[in-house]
Structure formats: structure tokens, C-alpha cells
C-alpha positions as CSV (number, residue, x, y, z in Angstrom):
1,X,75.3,139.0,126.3
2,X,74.4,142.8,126.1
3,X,72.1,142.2,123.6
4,X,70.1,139.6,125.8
5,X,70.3,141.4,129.0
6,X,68.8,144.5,127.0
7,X,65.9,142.1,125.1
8,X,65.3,140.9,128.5
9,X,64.5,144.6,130.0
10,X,62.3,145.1,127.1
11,X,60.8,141.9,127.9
12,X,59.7,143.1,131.5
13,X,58.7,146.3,130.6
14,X,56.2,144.7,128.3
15,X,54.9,142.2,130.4
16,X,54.4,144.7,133.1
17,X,52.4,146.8,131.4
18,X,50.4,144.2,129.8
19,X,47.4,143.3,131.5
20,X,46.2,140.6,128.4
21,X,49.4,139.2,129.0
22,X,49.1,138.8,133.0
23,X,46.2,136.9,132.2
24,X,47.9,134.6,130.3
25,X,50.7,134.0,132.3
26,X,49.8,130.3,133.8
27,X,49.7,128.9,130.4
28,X,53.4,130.8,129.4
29,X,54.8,129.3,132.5
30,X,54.1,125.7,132.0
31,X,54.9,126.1,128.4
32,X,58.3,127.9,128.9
33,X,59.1,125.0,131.7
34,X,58.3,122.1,129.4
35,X,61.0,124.2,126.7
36,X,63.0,124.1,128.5
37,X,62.9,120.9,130.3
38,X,63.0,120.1,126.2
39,X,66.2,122.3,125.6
40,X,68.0,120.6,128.4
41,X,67.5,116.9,127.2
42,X,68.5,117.3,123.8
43,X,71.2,115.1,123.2
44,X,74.8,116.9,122.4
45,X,75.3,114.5,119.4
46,X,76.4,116.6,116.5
47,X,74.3,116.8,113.0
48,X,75.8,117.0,110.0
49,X,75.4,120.6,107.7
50,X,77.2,121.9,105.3
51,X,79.8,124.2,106.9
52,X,79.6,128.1,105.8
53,X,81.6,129.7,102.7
54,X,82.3,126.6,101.3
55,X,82.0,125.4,98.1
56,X,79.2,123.1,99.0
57,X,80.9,119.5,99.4
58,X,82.7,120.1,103.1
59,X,86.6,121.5,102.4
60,X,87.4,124.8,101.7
61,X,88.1,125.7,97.9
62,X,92.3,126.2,98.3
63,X,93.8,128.9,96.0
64,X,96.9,127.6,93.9
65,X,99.6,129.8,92.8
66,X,100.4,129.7,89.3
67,X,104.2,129.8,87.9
68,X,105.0,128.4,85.0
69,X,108.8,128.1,85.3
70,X,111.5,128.9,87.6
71,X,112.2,131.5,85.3
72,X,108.2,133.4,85.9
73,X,108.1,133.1,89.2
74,X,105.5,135.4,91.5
75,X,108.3,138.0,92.6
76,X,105.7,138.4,95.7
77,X,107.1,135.7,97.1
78,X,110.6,137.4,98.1
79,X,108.5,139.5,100.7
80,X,106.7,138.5,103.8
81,X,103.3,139.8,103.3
82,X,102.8,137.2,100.6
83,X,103.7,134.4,103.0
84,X,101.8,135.8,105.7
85,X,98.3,136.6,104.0
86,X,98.7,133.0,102.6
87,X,99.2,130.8,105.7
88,X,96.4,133.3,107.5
89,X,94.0,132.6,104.2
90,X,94.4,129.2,105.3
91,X,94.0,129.2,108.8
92,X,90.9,130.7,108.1
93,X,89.5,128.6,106.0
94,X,90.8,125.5,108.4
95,X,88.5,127.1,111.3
96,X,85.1,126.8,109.0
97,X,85.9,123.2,108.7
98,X,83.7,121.2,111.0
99,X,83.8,117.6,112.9
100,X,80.9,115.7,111.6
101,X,79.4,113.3,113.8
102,X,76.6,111.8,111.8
103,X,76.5,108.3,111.1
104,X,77.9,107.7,108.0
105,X,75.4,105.9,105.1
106,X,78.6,105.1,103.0
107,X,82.1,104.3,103.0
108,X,84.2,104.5,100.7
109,X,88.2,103.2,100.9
110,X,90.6,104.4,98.6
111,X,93.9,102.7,98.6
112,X,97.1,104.0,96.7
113,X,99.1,101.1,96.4
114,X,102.7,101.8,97.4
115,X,101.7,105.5,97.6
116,X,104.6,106.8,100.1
117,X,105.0,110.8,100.8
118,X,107.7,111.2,98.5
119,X,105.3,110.0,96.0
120,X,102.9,112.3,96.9
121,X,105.1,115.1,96.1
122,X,106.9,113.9,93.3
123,X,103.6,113.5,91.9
124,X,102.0,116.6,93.0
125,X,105.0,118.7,91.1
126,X,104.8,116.4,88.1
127,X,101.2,117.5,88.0
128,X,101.5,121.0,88.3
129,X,105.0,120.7,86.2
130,X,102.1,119.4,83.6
131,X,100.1,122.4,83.9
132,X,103.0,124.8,83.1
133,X,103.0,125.7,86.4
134,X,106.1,125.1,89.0
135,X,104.6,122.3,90.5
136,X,106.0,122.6,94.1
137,X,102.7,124.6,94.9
138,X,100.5,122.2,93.5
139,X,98.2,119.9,95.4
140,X,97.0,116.2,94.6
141,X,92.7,116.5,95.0
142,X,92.9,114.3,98.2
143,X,95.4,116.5,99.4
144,X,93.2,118.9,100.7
145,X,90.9,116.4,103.1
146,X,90.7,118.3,106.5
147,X,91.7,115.4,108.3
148,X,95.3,113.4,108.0
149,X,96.9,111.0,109.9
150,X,100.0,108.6,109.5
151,X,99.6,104.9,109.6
152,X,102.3,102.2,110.8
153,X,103.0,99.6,108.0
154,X,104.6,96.6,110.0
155,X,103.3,93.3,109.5
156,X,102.9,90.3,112.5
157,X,106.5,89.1,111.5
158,X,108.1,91.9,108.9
159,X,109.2,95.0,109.6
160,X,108.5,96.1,106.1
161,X,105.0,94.9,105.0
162,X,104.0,93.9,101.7
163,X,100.3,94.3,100.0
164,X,99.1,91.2,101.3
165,X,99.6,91.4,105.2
166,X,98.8,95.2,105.1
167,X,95.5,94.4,103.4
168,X,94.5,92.4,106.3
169,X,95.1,95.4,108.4
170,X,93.4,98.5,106.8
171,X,90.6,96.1,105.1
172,X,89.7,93.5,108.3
173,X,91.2,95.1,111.1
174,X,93.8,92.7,112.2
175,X,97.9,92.6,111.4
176,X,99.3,89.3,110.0
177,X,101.7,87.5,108.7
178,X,103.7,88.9,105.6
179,X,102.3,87.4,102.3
180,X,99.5,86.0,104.1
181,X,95.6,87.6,103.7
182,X,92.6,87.1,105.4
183,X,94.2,85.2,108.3
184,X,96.0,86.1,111.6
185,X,99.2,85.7,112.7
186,X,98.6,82.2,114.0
187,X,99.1,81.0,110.0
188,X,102.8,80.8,108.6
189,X,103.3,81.3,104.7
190,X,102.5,78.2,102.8
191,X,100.5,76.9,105.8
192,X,97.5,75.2,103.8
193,X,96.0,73.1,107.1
194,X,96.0,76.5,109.4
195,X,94.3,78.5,107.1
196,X,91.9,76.4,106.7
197,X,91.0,76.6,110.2
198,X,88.0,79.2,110.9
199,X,89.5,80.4,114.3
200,X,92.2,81.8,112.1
201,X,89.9,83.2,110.0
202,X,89.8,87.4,110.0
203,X,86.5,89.1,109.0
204,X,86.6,92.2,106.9
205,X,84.7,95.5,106.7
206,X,82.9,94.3,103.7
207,X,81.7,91.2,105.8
208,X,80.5,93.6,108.4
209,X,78.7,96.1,105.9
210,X,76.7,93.2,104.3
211,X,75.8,91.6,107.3
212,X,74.0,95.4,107.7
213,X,72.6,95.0,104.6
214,X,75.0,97.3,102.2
215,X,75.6,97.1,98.6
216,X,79.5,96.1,98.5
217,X,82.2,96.4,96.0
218,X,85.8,96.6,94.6
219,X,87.5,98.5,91.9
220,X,91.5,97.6,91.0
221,X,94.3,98.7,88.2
222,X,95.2,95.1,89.3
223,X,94.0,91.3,89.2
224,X,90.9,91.5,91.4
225,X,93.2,88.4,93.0
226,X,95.9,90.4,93.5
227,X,97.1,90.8,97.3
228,X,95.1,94.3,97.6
229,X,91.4,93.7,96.6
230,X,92.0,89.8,98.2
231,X,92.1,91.8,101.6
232,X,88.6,92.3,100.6
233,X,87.3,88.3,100.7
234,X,89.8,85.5,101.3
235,X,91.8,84.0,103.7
236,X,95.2,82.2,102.2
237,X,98.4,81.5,103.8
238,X,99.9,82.8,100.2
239,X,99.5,85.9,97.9
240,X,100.4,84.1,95.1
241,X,97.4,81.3,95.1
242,X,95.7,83.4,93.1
243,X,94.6,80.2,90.6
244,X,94.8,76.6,91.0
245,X,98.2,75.9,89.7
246,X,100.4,77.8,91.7
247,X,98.8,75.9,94.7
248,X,99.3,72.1,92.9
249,X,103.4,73.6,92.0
250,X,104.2,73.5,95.7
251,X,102.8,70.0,96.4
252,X,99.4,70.9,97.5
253,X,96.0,70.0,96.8
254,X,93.9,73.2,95.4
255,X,90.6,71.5,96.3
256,X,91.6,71.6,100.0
257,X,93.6,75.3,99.6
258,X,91.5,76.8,97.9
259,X,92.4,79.3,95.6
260,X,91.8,83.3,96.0
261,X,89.6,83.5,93.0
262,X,87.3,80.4,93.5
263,X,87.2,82.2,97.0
264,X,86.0,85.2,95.3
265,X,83.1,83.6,93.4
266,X,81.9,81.0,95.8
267,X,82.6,81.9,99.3
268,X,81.0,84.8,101.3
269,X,82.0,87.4,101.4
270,X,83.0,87.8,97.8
271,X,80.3,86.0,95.8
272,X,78.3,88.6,97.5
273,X,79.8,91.7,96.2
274,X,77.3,93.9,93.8
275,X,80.3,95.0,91.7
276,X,83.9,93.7,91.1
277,X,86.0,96.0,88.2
278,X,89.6,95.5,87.2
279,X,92.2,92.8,85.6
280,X,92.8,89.4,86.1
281,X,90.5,87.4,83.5
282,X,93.2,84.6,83.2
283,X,92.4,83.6,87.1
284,X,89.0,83.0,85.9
285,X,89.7,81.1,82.9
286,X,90.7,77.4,82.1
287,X,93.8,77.2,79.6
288,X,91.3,75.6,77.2
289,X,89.7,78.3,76.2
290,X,90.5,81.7,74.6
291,X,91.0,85.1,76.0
292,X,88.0,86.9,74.7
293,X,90.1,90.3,73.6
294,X,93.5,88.6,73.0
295,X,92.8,85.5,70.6
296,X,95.8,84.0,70.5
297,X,95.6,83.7,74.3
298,X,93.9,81.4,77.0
299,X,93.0,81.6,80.4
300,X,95.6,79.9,83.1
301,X,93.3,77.4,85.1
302,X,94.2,74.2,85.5
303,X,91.3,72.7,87.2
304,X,89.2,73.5,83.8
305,X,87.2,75.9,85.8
306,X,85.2,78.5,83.9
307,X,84.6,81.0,87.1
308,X,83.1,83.7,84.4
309,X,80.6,81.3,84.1
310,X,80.2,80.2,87.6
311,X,79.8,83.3,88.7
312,X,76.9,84.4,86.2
313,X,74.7,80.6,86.8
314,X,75.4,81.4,90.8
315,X,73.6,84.6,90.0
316,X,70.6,83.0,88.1
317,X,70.1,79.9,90.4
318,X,69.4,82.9,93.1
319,X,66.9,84.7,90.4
320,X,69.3,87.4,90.5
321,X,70.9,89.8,87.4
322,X,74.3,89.3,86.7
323,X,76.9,91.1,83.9
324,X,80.0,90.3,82.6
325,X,81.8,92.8,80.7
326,X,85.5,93.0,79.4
327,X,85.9,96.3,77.7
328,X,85.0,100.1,78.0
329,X,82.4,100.3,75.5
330,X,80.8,97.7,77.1
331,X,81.4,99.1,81.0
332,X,79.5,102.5,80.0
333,X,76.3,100.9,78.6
334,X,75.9,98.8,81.9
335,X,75.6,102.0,84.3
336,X,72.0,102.3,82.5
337,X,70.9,98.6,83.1
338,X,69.3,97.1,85.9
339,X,71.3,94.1,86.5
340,X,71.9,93.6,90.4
341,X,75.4,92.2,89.3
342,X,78.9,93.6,87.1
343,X,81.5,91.5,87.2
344,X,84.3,93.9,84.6
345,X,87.6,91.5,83.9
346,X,89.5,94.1,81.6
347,X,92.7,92.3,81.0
348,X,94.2,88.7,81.0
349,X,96.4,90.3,84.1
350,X,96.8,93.5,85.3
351,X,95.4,96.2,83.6
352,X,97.5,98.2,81.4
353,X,99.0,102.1,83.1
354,X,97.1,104.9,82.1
355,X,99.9,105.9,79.6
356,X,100.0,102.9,77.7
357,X,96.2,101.7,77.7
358,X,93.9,101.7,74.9
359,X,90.9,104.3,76.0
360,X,89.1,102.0,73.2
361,X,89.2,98.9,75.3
362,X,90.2,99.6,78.9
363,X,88.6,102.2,81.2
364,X,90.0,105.0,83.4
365,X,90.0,104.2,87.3
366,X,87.6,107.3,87.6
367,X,85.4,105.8,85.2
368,X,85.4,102.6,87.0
369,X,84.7,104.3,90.4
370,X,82.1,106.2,88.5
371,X,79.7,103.2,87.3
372,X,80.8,101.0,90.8
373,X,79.3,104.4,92.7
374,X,76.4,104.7,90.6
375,X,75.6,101.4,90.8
376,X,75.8,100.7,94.3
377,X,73.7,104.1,95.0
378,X,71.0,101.9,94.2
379,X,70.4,100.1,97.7
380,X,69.2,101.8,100.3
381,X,71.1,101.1,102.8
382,X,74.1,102.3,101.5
383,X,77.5,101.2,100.7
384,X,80.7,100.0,101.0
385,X,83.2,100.2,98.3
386,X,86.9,99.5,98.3
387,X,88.9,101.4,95.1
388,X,92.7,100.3,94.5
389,X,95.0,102.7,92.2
390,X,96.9,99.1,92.2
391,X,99.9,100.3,89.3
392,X,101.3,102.8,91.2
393,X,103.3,100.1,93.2
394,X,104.2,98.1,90.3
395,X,105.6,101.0,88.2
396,X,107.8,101.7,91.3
397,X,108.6,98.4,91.3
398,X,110.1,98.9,88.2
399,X,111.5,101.9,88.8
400,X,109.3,103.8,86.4
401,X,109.1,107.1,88.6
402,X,107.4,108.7,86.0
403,X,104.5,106.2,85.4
404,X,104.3,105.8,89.3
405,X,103.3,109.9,89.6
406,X,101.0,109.5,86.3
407,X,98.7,106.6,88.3
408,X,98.9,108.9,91.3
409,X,97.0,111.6,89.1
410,X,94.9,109.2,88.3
411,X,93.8,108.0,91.0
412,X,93.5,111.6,92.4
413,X,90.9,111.8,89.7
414,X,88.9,108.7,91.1
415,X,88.7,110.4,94.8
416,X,87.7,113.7,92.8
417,X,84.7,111.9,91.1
418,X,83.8,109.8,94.0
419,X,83.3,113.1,95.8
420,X,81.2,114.3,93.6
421,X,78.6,111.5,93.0
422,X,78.3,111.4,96.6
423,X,77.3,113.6,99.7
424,X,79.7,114.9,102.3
425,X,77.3,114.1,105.3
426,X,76.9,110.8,105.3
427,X,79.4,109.4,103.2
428,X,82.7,108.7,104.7
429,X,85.7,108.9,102.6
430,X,89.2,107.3,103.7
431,X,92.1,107.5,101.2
432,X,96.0,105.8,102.3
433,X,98.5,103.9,101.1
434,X,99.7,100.2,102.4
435,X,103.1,100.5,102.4
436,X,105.8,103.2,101.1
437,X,108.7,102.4,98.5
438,X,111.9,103.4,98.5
439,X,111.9,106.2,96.2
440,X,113.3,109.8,97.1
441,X,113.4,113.3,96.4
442,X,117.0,114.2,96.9
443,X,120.0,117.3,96.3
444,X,119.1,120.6,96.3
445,X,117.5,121.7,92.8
446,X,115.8,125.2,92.6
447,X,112.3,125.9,92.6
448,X,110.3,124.7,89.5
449,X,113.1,122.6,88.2
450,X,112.1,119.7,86.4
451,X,111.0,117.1,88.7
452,X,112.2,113.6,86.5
453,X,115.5,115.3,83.9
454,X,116.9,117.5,86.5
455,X,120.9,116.8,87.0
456,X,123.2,117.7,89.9
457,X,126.5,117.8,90.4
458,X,128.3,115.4,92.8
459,X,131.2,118.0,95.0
460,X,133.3,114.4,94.7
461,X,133.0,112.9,91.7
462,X,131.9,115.7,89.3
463,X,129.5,113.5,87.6
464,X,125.5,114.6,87.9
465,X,123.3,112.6,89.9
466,X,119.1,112.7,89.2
467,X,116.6,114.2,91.9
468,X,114.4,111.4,91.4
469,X,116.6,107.9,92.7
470,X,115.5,104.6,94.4
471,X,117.3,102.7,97.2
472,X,117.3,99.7,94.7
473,X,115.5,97.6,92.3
474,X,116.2,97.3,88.1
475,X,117.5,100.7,87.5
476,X,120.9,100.2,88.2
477,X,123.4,101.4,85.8
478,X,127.2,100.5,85.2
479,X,129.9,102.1,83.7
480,X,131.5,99.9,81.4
481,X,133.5,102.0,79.8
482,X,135.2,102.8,83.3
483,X,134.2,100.2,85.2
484,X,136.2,102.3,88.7
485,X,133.4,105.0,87.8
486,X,129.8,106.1,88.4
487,X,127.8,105.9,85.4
488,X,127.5,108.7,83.7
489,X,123.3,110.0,83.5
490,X,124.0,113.3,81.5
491,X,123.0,111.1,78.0
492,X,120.5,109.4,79.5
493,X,116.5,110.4,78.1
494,X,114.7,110.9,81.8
495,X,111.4,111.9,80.2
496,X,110.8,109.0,78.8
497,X,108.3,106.9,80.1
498,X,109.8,103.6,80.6
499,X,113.2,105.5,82.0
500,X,114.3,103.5,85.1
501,X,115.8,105.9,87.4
502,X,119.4,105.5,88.9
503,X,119.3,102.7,92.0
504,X,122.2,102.4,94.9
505,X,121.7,98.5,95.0
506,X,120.7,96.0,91.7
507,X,117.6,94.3,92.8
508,X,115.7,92.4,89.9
509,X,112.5,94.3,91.8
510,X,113.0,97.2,94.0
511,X,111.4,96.5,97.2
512,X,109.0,98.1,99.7
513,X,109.9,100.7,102.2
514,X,109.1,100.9,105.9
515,X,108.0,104.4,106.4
516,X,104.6,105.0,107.7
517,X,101.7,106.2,105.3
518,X,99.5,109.0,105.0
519,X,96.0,108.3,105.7
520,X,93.6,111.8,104.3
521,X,89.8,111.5,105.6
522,X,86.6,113.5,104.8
523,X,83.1,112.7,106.5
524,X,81.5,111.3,109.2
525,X,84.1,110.7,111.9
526,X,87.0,111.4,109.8
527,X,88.3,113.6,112.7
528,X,89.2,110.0,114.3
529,X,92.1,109.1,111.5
530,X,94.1,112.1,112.8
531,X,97.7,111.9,114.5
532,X,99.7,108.5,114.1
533,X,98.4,104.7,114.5
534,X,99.2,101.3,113.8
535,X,97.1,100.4,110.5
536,X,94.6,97.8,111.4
537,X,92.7,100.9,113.2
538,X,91.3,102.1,109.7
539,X,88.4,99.5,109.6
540,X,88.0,99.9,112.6
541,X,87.2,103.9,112.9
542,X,85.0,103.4,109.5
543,X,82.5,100.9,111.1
544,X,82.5,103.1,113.9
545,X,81.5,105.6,111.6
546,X,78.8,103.1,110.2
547,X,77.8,101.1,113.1
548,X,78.7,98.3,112.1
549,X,81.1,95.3,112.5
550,X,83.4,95.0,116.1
551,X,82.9,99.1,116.5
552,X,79.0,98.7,116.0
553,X,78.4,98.7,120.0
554,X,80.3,101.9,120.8
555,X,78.1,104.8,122.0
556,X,78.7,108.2,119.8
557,X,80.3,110.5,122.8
558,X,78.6,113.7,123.5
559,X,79.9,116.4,122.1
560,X,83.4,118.1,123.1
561,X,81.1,121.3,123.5
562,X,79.1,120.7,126.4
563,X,75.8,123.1,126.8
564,X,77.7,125.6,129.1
565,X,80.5,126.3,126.6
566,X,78.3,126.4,123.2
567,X,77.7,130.0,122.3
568,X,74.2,129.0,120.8
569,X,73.3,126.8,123.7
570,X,74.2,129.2,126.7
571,X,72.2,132.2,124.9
572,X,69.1,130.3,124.4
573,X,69.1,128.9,128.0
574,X,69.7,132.4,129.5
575,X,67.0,133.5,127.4
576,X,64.6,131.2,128.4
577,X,65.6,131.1,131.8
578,X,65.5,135.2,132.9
579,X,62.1,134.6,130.9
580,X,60.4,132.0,132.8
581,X,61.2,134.1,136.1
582,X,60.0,137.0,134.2
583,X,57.1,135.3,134.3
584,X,57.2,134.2,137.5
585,X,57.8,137.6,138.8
586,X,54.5,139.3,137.2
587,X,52.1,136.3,137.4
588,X,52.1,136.0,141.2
């Protein structure tokens, strides 16, 4: 304020000594009033820029510690000035980060199936464990998204959801019915004459974002039927209709209810979707004829419906481009073609973890976000594209604890390279989970010990119980030596990657859990996903984001900084102001 006041007296002295000036000053004080008649219309929307000191893509570059072992720990971590200077470092760094308020071009949903926090830090120490380091430090890439929030999981009727009813939350904006998609609450498992009724019908963000004219897609580790990516374009009263016989076991007719895939390639909104990536070619495929990778296997319709096929004519009857693709080789050479269509079916089911695949034959999540991005980058009104890291879930199913934390990584990896292809000011990124698992984190092991081999101790029993353990499922183990006895883990071989970890209850699965989920948000409006929600808001803030859909009609607010508290604002008004009665002083 010094500095204006002391411009302003310069200001004055020059104009008062000025005679060419004077002469002038009729002209200077109709053009100062229309400035600032100018300055005090401008609208207090915010614009999006790239914030300061950054490292050019919105979030600030976060230092990780390196430790190796428990044993090479950074002795500057027994003193407080280590501590200190860190959590300030970060502070910092969190002030620089800015609320954009532009409207966002793209969205982009990312969706960790079954990804619960304890997840997220078994997997974060696994990955640092990787890199020689202690681990506890580490941080998955998403991680570090300025914004977070926690999400409520519940279904209509469940107070654990599953993957079907929590779809229909974070994907169309409206809670259901557990195992049910695409439908409200109104339709009961099963029910085949209700959810055929339209009024029951729920609308998802991808129906929104192509009625504004954006490119759409999915990507899954899963069927492209499965419960996740279904959230995407159908409305069943089951999960499991993913084909036609399923539907016909019960008793019903599958040309009346139809089935999740025929949904997908002849209904809108799926038949409309510029690129669909993962598993699942059996669902496409009549049993009479043969897998195209696995000979000695065919495809599990009933109906004799070649939907490969269906889908590729449906594309040609509208003079449009269409691909089909079933392996890697073949998934990289279509990111140079011009087809307006990729349809990639990668497996009979679901595709194969990351540790187990064939890198010959099946593609990386990344690389499948990679060509769905590049692909969809095409349109000009932008995108929408919905990415599942689908295997997470089943491996916890399982109880494969280790495989779970490896498709975490991976899907990290996605959300890295999404990032990158695209542009922090109008793309809006949203990455969460649907529901949590029962996994924990448990005892009391020292820093840097091994996240999946580490033993304790029990203070009753004597006998060493595992940091990693699940509430229940397949991993239960009996003593049958001493049947009055825990079983005894000390021989077991933790690291390796089918172990299934120790469970309290035998379950043939291991179930769900009911925590809430993290939600982690960068871009346009990501500001909004902070603090705790139910789940069916998620949609709803990214439409707002893109005006479109249900949230299209909302005005943007004005900005939280009103004229009289922004720094910038308040100087340039002053300015103006002492200088237009300047003016008005010497011009008389």
C-alpha cells in the first residue's frame, strides 16, 4: 500500500507540472471511467493457470525419503528438526496449490475396485518395500492429488455394497438395490418386469457427456460385463446376466431381460461408446464357435449370438470405422489408425493379474488407458472415460494380499499416464474405490518390516500371527495336527504370490467391507469431492464440472475472494481510482 500511495504522489507531481498533459485530461478521464467501469464488471469466476513452482501439471513434486531397511534408517529422524522442516515443506507446497474453477473439457473416472485404505497402505509399503526402500514413506502416484474426500458405500437395501449397486452410485448418480445396476431402488433382484420399466431406468454420466457431444469410453482388468464397467450402460435387476444363459437358468426369457452385453452393443448408451478395452470375449460369443486365442475354447452364448460381429456391421450400416482387436500386438498398432471405433476383448473372462499375464498377448492397464486417451483426444469436444483396475477386488477375494497391492501399483501407473497425456486445466481427474474389503494391517511390527512375511508373537498363545490378515474368506487354516490349536504360520511361504493370508472366519469368498472409501481429485472443481459424502455425489460434482447432465443448470459461484479481499484486485482499483480524481483535481 506504501508503494501505491508513493506512485500516486509521483503521479500528481507530474500531472501538475505538465501542461501537455492538462490538455489532455478530458480524454484520460472518460477513458479511466470506462476502466474502470470495465474492472468492476469483470466477473469473479476463476481461470485456470498453472500454479507457481510446480512441476508443470498442478501438484507439487513431493520429496520421498529413501531407507532401504529397518536396519539403514535416516538417523535424522530421532530429532525434531527433521519432522518439523518436513511437515513445513509440505504446508508450503499445499498453499501454491490452487482451486480451479474452469470448466472442465474432460473427465476422467478412475475406479479401484475394492481399493479400501488399508489397501492403500499395504500397497504403498509394498511398493516402496520393492524399491529397497522402507516403504512406510512411500506414496501411491494418486496419493498426492490435492484434493481428498471419503465416500459412503451403503447400497438402497445393504449396508455393505457390492460392485453392482455402488456402480449405480458413483457412475449415474443414484443408490440402488444390491446386485442390481442401472436401476433404482424401486427394482428387487431378479425383478425382470421392473427393470424393464423406463421410470426405473437411471441415466449415467456417460449418457450425459454424449448427449453434449463427447467421445466416451471404458477400460477394465475385468469383463466389460462385469458389475463395474455395466454401471457404465445397462439397467438389470441382476449382476450376473451378463449373457443369455444365466437369464434362461432362472426361468426367464433373455429376449424380454435382456442381457448386460447385448445391452452394451445395441442399446444407448453403450453401442455408443468410441472405445471399450478389457476381458470378457466369451459374453460376446456363441458356444459354436472358437475362442480366437484359446482354440480349444468357445464362446458361452446361447442364443447363437455373434455380438463381435454385431457390433462391427452396427458400425458399417452407420458408415462408421469400427476395430476389433484381442491382443497386445494388435492394441498398439490401432492407436495410429483412424478407425472411429476399438472394441479390445483380451480374454475369454477376466483378464489375467499383472503377475501372471503374458506381456505377449495381454496389455498393461496403463497401456490400455494410454490408446483409450489418445484415441478419444480426437473429438473436440472432449471426453469422458471411465478406467477400472477391476482385479484388485478379486485377488482380495481370494485372499491374495500380495496380488491385490501388485494391481494397486498398477493402476497407480494408469492415473500416472492419464496425467500425462492430458492437461491439468480442463481435464478433471476423479480416482476412488466402490467399496472396501476386509483386509487389515494389524500388531505392532517395526518400521520397514516386511509388509506380507512379517510374524508376531501372540502374549497368549505363543504362536506368530501375520501383519497382513482378513476378517474371512479362503484363507483359513487348521491345525490338524492339534486340532485344540491355532495353526501354526511360522512354515508357511508368505511371499509367494498365490499365498492366502490367515482369515478369522472360512468363507469360500471373503466378502466386502463397509468402510467408506477414499475419493482423490485433481482439476476443475476437484475442490468439491473434499470432506465426507454419500457416493452417488461423484457424478454428480463431475458434470458440474462439465456442464452437463442434472448439474448442467447450476450457475459457477463467484469466487470465495470477493474484489475487496483480492490483493490484486484492491491495488488496481485504488490505483485507478486516486488516479481518475487525480485527474479530476488538475483538469478543472
Amino acid at each position: 500500500m506504501r508503494n501505491v500511495v508513493f506512485s500516486l504522489l509521483v503521479l500528481d507531481t507530474f500531472i501538475t507540472s505538465s501542461s501537455s498533459i492538462r490538455k489532455m485530461c478530458r480524454l484520460h478521464r472518460m477513458t479511466i471511467f470506462l476502466t474502470l467501469l470495465q474492472l468492476l464488471l469483470i466477473p469473479t469466476y476463476s481461470v485456470p493457470f498453472d500454479e507457481p513452482h510446480q512441476d508443470g501439471k498442478g501438484i507439487p513434486k513431493m520429496k520421498t525419503l529413501s531407507t532401504p531397511s529397518i536396519l539403514r534408517l535416516d538417523s535424522r529422524e530421532n530429532g525434531s528438526e527433521f519432522w518439523i522442516k518436513g511437515g513445513l515443506d509440505t504446508l508450503k507446497k499445499r498453499l501454491e496449490v490452487i482451486e480451479r474453477k474452469g470448466i472442465a473439457k474432460n473427465l476422467i473416472l478412475f475406479l479401484g475396485d475394492g481399493m479400501s485404505i488399508p489397501t492403500l497402505a499395504g500397497a504403498r509399503i509394498y511398493q516402496g518395500q520393492r524399491e529397497g526402500k522402507s516403504g512406510e514413506e512411500s506414496s501411491l502416484y494418486f496419493e498426492k492429488f490435492p484434493f481428498t474426500g471419503l465416500s459412503k458405500t451403503y447400497c438402497v437395501n445393504s449396508q455393505v455394497a457390492d460392485s453392482a449397486c455402488s456402480a449405480t452410485a458413483y457412475l449415474n448418480g443414484v443408490k440402488g438395490n444390491i446386485e442390481t445396476i442401472g436401476v433404482t431402488g424401486a427394482v428387487a433382484n431378479r425383478d425382470c418386469e421392473a427393470m424393464n420399466e423406463e421410470q426405473h431406468h437411471t441415466s449415467s454420466i456417460v449418457s450425459w457427456a454424449q448427449a453434449a457431444g463427447k467421445a466416451t469410453g471404458l477400460v477394465t482388468t475385468t469383463r466389460v460385463s462385469h458389475a463395474s464397467p455395466s454401471g457404465v450402460y445397462a439397467h438389470t435387476a441382476s449382476r450376473y446376466w451378463e449373457y443369455d444363459h444365466p437369464i434362461a437358468k432362472l426361468g426367464k426369457d433373455p429376449e424380454k431381460c435382456w442381457d448386460i452385453t447385448r445391452q452394451l452393443v445395441t442399446n444407448e448408451p453403450g453401442k455408443n461408446l468410441k472405445v471399450i478395452l478389457g476381458g470378457g470375449r466369451g459374453t460376446f460369443l456363441p458356444v459354436t464357435e472358437k475362442d480366437p486365442e484359446y482354440k480349444n475354447l468357445t464362446g458361452w452364448r446361447t442364443d447363437k449370438r455373434n455380438l463381435i460381429d454385431y457390433w462391427i456391421e452396427d458400425k458399417k450400416a452407420h458408415n462408421l470405422t469400427a476395430k476389433f482387436v484381442w491382443n497386445r500386438v494388435e492394441l498398439t498398432k490401432s492407436e495410429y489408425d483412424d478407425s472411429d471405433y476399438l472394441l479390445g476383448l483380451f480374454e475369454p473372462g477376466h483378464m489375467k493379474y499383472h503377475m501372471e499375464a503374458d506381456e505377449n498377448t495381454e496389455p498393461t492397464l496403463e497401456e490400455m488407458t494410454e490408446t483409450a486417451i489418445k484415441k478419444l483426444q480426437k473429438e473436440d469436444k472432449g471426453f469422458f472415460l471411465f478406467v477400472e483396475g477391476g482385479k484388485i477386488d478379486l485377488a482380495h477375494h481370494f485372499n491374495f494380499a500380495e496380488m491385490a497391492f501388485d494391481e494397486t501399483i498398477e493402476f497407480a501407473k494408469a492415473i500416472k499416464k492419464a496425467r500425462e497425456l492430458t492437461d491439468d486445466g480442463d481435464t478433471l481427474i476423479v480416482v476412488t474405490a466402490d467399496h472396501a474389503h476386509t483386509m487389515s494391517i494389524n500388531g505392532y511390527p517395526e518400521r520397514g518390516s516386511d509388509i506380507l512375511t512379517t510374524l508376531q508373537p501372540s502374549d497368549i498363545d505363543s504362536l506368530p500371527y501375520s501383519t497382513i490378515s482378513y476378517a474371512n474368506g479362503p484363507g483359513y487354516k487348521q491345525n490338524l495336527t492339534y486340532p485344540s490349536m491355532r495353526y501354526d504360520l511360522s512354515h508357511d511361504v508368505m511371499n509367494e504370490t498365490h499365498y492366502q493370508f490367515p482369515t478369522l472366519l472360512p468363507l469360500e469368498w471373503e466378502t466386502h467391507g463397509g468402510d467408506d472409501v477414499a475419493v482423490f481429485a485433481n482439476g476443475p472443481w476437484a475442490h468439491l469431492l473434499v470432506g465426507n459424502y454419500e457416493q452417488n455425489l461423484i457424478p454428480l460434482v463431475m458434470a458440474y464440472a462439465a456442464r452437463i447432465g442434472p448439474s448442467a443448470d447450476i450457475p459457477f459461484p463467484k469466487s470465495s475472494a470477493s474484489l475487496l479481499n483480492s490483493n490484486f484486485y484492491f491495488t488496481i482499483l485504488t490505483i485507478l481510482f486516486l488516479f481518475y480524481f487525480t485527474f479530476q483535481h488538475h483538469c478543472k
